[in-house]
N, C-alpha and C positions, 0 to 999 in steps of 0.2 A: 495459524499464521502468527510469525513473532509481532511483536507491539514493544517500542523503543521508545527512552526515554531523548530530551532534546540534545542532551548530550551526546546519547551515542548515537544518535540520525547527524549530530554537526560530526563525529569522526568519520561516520558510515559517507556523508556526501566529501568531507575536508570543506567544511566551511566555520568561519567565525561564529560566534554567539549572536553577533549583531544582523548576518545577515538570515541565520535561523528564524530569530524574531523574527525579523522584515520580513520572511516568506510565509510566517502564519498570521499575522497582519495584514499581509495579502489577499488571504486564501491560497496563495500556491502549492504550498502543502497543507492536507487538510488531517486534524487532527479533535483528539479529545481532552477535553482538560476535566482532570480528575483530581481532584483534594489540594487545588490551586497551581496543577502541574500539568504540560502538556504530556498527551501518550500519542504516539505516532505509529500506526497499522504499517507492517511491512511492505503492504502491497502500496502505497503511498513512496514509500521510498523507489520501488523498482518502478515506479510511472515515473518517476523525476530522473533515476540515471538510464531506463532505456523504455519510452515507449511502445517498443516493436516486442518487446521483450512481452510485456503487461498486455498484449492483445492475442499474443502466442498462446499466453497462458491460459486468459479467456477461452481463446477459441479452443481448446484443448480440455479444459473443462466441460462447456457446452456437449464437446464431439462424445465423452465420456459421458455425461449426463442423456443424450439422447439416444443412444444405447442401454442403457439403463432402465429407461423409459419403455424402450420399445419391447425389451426382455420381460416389465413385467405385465406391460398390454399384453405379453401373449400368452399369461397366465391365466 
């Protein structure tokens, strides 16, 4: 997964500098701050421009992951 800096998550959403801060201030984007710099996980970004998207994704994982699972139970 890509991992973005604050600058390009404020191009990626089209928002100010000011209201980036304000959202990780918040907690509503949740990020890591690394050598006094936030770093912003992609999937962070696509919970904020489409939820429905970010649980697709989930569950689509999970359905691969369970199959996975089950192939090597029958090893």
């Amino acid at each position: 997964m890509a991992v973005y800096t604050t600058e390009e998550t404020q191009k990626l959403l089209k928002i100010s500098n000011s209201t980036i801060k304000r959202m990780l201030k918040k907690g509503l984007i949740k990020a890591n701050k690394i050598g006094g710099q936030y770093r912003i996980m992609g999937k962070e970004i696509l919970r904020i421009l489409s939820p429905d998207v970010e649980q697709k994704a989930i569950n689509q994982y999970l359905k691969v992951k369970r199959k996975v699972v089950d192939v090597i139970n029958r090893w």
